[in-house]
C-alpha positions in Angstrom: 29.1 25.6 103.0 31.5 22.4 104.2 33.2 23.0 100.8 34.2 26.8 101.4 35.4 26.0 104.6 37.8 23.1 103.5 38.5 25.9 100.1 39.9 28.0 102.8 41.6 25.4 105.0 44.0 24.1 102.1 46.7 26.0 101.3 50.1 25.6 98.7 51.6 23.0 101.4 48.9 20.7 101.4 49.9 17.2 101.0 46.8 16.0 99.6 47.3 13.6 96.8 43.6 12.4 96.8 40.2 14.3 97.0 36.9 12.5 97.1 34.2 14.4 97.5 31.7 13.0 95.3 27.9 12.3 96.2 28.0 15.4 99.0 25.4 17.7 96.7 28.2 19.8 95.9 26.7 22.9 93.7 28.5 25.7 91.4 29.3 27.8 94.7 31.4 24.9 96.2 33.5 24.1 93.1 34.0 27.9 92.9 35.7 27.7 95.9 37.5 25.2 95.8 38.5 25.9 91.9 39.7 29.7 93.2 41.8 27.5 96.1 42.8 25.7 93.3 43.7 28.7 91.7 45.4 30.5 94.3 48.2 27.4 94.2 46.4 25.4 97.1 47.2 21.2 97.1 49.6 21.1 94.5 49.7 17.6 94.8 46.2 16.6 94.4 46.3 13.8 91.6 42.9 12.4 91.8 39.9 14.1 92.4 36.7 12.9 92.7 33.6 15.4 92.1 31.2 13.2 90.3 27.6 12.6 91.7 27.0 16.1 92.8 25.2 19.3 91.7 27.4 20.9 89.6 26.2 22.9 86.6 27.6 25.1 83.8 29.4 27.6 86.3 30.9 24.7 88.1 32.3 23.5 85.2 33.3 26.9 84.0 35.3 27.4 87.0 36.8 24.1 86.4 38.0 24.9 82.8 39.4 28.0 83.9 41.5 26.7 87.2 42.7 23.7 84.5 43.8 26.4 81.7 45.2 28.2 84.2 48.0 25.5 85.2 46.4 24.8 88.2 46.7 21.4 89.8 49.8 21.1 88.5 50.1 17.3 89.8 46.3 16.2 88.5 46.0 13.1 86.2 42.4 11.7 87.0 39.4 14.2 87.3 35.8 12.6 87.9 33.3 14.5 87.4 29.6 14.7 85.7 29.9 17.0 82.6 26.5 17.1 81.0 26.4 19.2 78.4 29.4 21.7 79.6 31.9 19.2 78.5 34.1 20.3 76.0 36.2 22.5 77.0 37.3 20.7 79.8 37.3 17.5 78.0 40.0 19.2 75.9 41.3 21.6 78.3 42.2 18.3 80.2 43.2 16.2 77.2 45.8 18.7 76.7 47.2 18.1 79.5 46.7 14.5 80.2 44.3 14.7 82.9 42.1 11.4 82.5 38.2 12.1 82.6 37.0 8.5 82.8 33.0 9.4 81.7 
């Protein structure tokens, strides 16, 4: 998918400050990529991003959790994304570390 590629593409030099990739039927395979980029140290300086709108499901948001716990996006304050029932743990994952979740 468009998502692994651009996963791939970004690296720990990126200057991205701003992701919006919301409303592109995004599943749990993309945000695995891009959560493992995230991961891996890639756009360090990401401090919005924009996921909302999308097909992400329990796994997405899994992988979410887990790049957040994990100190990645170090930079992040503003995280959109639809959380249905998965939300709690990244609800606090990113309260405690100040990362706004605006729904």
């Amino acid at each position: 998918s468009g998502l692994v590629v651009l996963s791939n593409a970004i690296d720990d030099k990126s200057q991205l400050v701003y992701l919006y990739l919301g409303d592109n039927r995004i599943s749990d395979a993309g945000v695995l990529a891009l959560a493992n980029a995230f991961i891996r140290g890639a756009a360090p300086k990401i401090r919005m991003l924009e996921i909302s709108d999308n097909d992400i499901g329990e796994a997405g948001v899994r992988a979410l959790v887990d790049a957040c716990a994990g100190g990645a996006l170090p930079s992040l304050n503003f995280l959109a994304v639809d959380l249905g029932n998965e939300c709690a743990q990244l609800k606090a994952v990113c309260k405690s570390r100040n990362i706004e979740i605006p729904y």
